[in-house]
C-alpha positions as CSV (number, residue, x, y, z in Angstrom):
1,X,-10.3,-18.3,90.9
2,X,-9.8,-19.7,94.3
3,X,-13.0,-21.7,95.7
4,X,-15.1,-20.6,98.5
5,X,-15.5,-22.8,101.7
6,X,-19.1,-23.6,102.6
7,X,-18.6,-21.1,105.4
8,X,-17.8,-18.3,102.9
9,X,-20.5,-19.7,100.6
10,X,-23.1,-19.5,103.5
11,X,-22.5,-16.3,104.0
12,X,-22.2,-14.8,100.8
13,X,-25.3,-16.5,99.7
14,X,-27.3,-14.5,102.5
15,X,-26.4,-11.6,100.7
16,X,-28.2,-12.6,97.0
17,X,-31.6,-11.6,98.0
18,X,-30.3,-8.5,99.9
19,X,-31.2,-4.5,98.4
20,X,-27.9,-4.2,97.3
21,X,-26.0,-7.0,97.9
22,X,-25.9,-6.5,101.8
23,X,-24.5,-9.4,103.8
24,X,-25.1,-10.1,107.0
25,X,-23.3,-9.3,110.4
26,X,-25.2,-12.5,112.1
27,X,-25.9,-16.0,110.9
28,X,-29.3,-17.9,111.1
29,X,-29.0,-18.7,114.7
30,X,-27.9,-15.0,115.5
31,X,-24.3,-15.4,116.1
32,X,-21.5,-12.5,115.1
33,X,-20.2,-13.8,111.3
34,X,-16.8,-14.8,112.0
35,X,-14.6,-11.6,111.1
36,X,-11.9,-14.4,109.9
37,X,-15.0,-15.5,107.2
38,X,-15.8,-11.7,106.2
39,X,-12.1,-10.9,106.1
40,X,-11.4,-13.7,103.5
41,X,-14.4,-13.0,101.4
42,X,-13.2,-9.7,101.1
43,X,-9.2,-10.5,100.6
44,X,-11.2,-12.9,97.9
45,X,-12.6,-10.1,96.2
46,X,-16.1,-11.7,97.0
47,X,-17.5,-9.3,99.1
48,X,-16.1,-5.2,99.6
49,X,-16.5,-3.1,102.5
50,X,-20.0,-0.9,102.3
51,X,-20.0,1.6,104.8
52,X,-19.1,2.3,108.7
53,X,-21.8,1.8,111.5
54,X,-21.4,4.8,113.6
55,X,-23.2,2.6,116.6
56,X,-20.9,-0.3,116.2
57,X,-17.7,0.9,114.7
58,X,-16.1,-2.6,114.7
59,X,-18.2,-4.5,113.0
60,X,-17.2,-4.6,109.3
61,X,-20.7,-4.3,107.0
62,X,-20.4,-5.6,103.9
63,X,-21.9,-6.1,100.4
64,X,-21.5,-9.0,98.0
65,X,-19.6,-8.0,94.4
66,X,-20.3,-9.6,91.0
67,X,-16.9,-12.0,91.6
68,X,-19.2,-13.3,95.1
69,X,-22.3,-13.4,92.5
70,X,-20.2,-15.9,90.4
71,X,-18.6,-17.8,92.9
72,X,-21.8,-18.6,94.8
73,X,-23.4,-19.8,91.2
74,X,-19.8,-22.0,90.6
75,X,-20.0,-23.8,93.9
76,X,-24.0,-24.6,93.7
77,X,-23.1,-26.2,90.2
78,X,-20.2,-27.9,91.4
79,X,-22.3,-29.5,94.4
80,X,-25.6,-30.3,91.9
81,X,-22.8,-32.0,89.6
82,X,-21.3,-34.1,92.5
83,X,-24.7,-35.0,93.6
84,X,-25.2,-36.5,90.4
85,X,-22.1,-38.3,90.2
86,X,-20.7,-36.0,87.4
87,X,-16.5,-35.1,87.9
């Protein structure tokens, strides 16, 4: 399984608390996700296409899938492992 980027891993991890898995279409400083970021997460098979906003047909909303569960969990324990010097 291919590793997130801690781009992709910011993201996705906005959607764990989310009704549904819903991720976001703006970050913590209200900035447009990079569609780059959304595109690979999906390509990944980390997130998946929800539904389309009739307002704002171009923006591309998005829910987080089991695989994005699992590679979230993988990365946090691969960073607490590193921080404790484990390889």
């Amino acid at each position: 399984m291919a590793k997130p980027s801690k781009n992709q891993v910011s993201y996705l991890t906005r959607g764990l608390p989310q009704p549904g898995g819903k991720l976001p279409l703006f970050d913590d400083q209200g900035q447009e996700i990079d569609i780059r970021t959304i595109r690979a997460c999906i390509k990944a098979g980390w997130a998946e296409p929800w539904f389309a906003n009739p307002l704002k047909p171009d923006w591309l909303v998005c829910r987080l899938t089991d695989s994005g569960r699992e590679a979230v969990a993988t990365y946090d324990e691969t960073v607490k492992a590193k921080s404790l010097g484990v390889d």
